[in-house]
C-alpha positions in Angstrom: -70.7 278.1 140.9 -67.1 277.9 139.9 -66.2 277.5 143.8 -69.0 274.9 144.6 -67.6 272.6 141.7 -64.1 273.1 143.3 -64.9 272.1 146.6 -66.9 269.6 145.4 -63.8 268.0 143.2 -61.5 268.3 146.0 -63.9 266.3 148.1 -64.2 263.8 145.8 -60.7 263.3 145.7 -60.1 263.1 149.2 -62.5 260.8 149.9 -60.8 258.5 146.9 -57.5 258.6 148.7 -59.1 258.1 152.3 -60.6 255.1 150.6 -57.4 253.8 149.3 -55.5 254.0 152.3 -58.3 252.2 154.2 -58.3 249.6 151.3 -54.5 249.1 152.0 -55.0 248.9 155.7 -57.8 246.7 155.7 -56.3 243.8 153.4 -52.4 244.0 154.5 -52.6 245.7 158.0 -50.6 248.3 159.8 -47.4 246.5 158.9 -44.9 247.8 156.1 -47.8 250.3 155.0 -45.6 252.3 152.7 -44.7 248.9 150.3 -48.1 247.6 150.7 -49.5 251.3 149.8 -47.3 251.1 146.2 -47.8 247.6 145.7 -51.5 248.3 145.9 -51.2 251.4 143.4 -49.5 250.0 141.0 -52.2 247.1 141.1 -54.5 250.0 140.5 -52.9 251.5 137.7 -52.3 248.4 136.3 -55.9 247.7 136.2 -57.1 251.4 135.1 -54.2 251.9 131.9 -54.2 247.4 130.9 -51.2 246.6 128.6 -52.6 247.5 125.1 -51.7 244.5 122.5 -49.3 245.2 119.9 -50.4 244.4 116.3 -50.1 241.2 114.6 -46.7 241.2 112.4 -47.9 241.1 108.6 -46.0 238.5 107.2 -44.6 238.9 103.6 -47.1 235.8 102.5 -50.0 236.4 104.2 -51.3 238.4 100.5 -52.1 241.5 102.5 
């Protein structure tokens, strides 16, 4: 059971990173692959974690 799960998981996440690199590859081509590779990541981490807005400041009037 344990091992199924674990094979399964591992080919999960290689077939997300085979994805990725053909993502890359297909929109900016086989040029500079290593800057379009982290340009492309950090699109996708900006996406998955988005900036979380701070709180509005209180002011000393606003009676709350």
């Amino acid at each position: 059971m344990i091992t199924s799960l674990l094979a399964f998981t591992i080919r999960l996440a290689l077939v997300a990173a085979m994805t990725f690199c053909f993502v890359v590859l297909f929109e900016h081509g086989p040029s500079n692959y290593l800057e379009n590779a982290q340009a492309e990541f950090s699109k996708l981490m900006e996406f998955a974690n988005p900036p979380v807005p701070a709180a509005p400041q209180k002011s000393p009037n606003s009676g709350a």
